[in-house]
N, C-alpha and C positions, 0 to 999 in steps of 0.2 A: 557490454551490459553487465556484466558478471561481476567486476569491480564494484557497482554501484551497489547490487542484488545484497554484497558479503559487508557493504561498508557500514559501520556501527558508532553510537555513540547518542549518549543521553542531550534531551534539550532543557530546556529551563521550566524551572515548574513554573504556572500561572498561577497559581493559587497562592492565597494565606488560609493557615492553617486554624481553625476557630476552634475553641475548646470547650469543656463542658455540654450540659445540655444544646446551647446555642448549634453545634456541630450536629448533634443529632438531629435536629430541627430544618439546619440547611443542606445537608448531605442528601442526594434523591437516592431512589433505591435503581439498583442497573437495570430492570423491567419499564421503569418510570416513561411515558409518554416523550415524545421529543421534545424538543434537543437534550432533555436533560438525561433519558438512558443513556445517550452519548458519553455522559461525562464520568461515570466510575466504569463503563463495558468498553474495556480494550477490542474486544472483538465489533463490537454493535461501532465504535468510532473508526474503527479500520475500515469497516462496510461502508460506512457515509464516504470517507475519503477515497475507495478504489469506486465503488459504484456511480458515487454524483460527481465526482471531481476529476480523477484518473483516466478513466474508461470514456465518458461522452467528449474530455477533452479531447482524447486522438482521434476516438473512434467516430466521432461527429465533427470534428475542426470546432470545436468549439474553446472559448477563450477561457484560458485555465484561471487568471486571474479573476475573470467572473464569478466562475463555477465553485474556486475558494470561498470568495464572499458569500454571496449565497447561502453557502454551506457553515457559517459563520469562522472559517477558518481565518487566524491572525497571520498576516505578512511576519516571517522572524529573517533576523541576516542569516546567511547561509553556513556561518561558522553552527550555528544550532542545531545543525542536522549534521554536522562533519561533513559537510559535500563542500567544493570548489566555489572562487568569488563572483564566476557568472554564470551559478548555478541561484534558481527562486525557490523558496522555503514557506512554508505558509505550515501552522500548527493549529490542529483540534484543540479546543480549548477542557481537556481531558485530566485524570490525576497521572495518566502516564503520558511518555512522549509519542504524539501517534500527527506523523506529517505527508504534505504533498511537496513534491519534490519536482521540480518544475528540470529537466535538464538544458543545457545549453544548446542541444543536441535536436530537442522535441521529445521527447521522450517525457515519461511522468512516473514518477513510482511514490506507491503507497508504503511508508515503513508506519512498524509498530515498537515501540521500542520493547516492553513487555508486555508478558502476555502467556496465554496457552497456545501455546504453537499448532497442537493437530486440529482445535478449535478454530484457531485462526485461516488453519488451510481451507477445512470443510466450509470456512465461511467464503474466504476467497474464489474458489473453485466453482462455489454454485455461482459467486455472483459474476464472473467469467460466463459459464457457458448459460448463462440465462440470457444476455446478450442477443439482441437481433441480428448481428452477422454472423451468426450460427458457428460460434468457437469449437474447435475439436482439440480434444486434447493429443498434444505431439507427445516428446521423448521426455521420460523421467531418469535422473540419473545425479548419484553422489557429488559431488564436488568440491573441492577446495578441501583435498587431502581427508574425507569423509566426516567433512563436518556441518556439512549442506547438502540438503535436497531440492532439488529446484525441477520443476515442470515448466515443460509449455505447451504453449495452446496458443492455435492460427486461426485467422480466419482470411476466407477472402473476399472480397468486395470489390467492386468497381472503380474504387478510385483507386486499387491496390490490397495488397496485404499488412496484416496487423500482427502483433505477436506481444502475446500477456505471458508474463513468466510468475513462479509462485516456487518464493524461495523459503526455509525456515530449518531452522536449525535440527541435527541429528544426535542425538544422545545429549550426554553430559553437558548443557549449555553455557559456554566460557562467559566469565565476564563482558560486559558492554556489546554481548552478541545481539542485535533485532529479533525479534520473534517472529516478525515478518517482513518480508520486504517482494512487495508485486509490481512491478514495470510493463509498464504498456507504450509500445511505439510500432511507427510503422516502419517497413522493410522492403525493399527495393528486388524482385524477385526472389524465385525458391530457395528455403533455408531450410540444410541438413537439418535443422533442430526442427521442425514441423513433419516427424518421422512419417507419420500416417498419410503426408499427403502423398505418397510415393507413387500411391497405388490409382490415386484418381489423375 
């Protein structure tokens, strides 16, 4: 999963750009009632995409393709996310790149392409452990030559265990780095990285 967590890369903007007055006029403000906060709140469009789309699709087997629409997310080819050719891509219709990332694997992850990073966590985080299969947070720890911090966080459940991760960049953030990237899939017994389950 780590691969996917670190992989970066801008998607196509949806928008034309309108000028003058006319722009001030059609531009909403990011507090703006829905959908339309969505569309300038990197963070508020990350939350739609981990909370309605990411999370109920593992965490409830519910059909991810749905759960995009709904959410009014656009089907994009998979080159627009830089992921693999039998990997599903579906885009916010946002001023920055903010996707659901369907894996070949099961797996879903929410990227932001920019954005406030610790914003982005504290928003991720809660909407994790608000969750009704009562996510704990596991092992926090540097990665990828200490240029990422990434968490996890398990739960477990009846049909199995699940594991959300919450990746985002450390310091100086490189070009074409995400600003966030959260994966949620399920996992096939106990995983070292769910540190605190050791003790139950």
């Amino acid at each position: 999963m780590l691969g996917r967590l670190l992989s970066c890369g801008l998607g196509v903007c949806l928008f034309t750009v309108v000028s003058g007055p006319a722009q001030a006029q059609n531009v909403p403000k990011a507090d703006a009632k829905e959908p339309w906060g969505a569309l300038v709140s990197a963070t508020r469009a990350g939350e739609i995409v981990l909370q309605d789309v990411c999370l109920p699709a593992i965490a409830e087997g519910r059909s991810l393709e749905g759960l995009a629409s709904t959410q009014r997310l656009v089907p994009m080819p998979p080159r627009a996310a830089k992921v693999g050719p039998n990997d599903r891509v579906w885009r916010m219709g946002t001023l920055r790149g903010v996707y659901a990332v369907g894996w070949a694997d099961g797996a879903c992850t929410t990227f932001v392409d920019q954005g406030n990073s610790p914003e982005l966590r504290q928003m991720a985080e809660g909407v994790i452990l608000a969750r009704p299969e009562g996510f704990t947070r596991g092992r926090t720890e540097v990665v990828n030559a200490g240029k990422v911090q990434r968490t996890i966080f398990c739960a477990r459940t009846p049909s199995g265990r699940i594991v959300a991760s919450i990746a985002t960049p450390v310091g100086q953030v490189e070009r074409g780095t995400r600003a966030l990237a959260s994966t949620v899939y399920r996992a096939d017994g106990w995983s070292n990285l769910c540190e605190l389950e050791r003790a139950s």
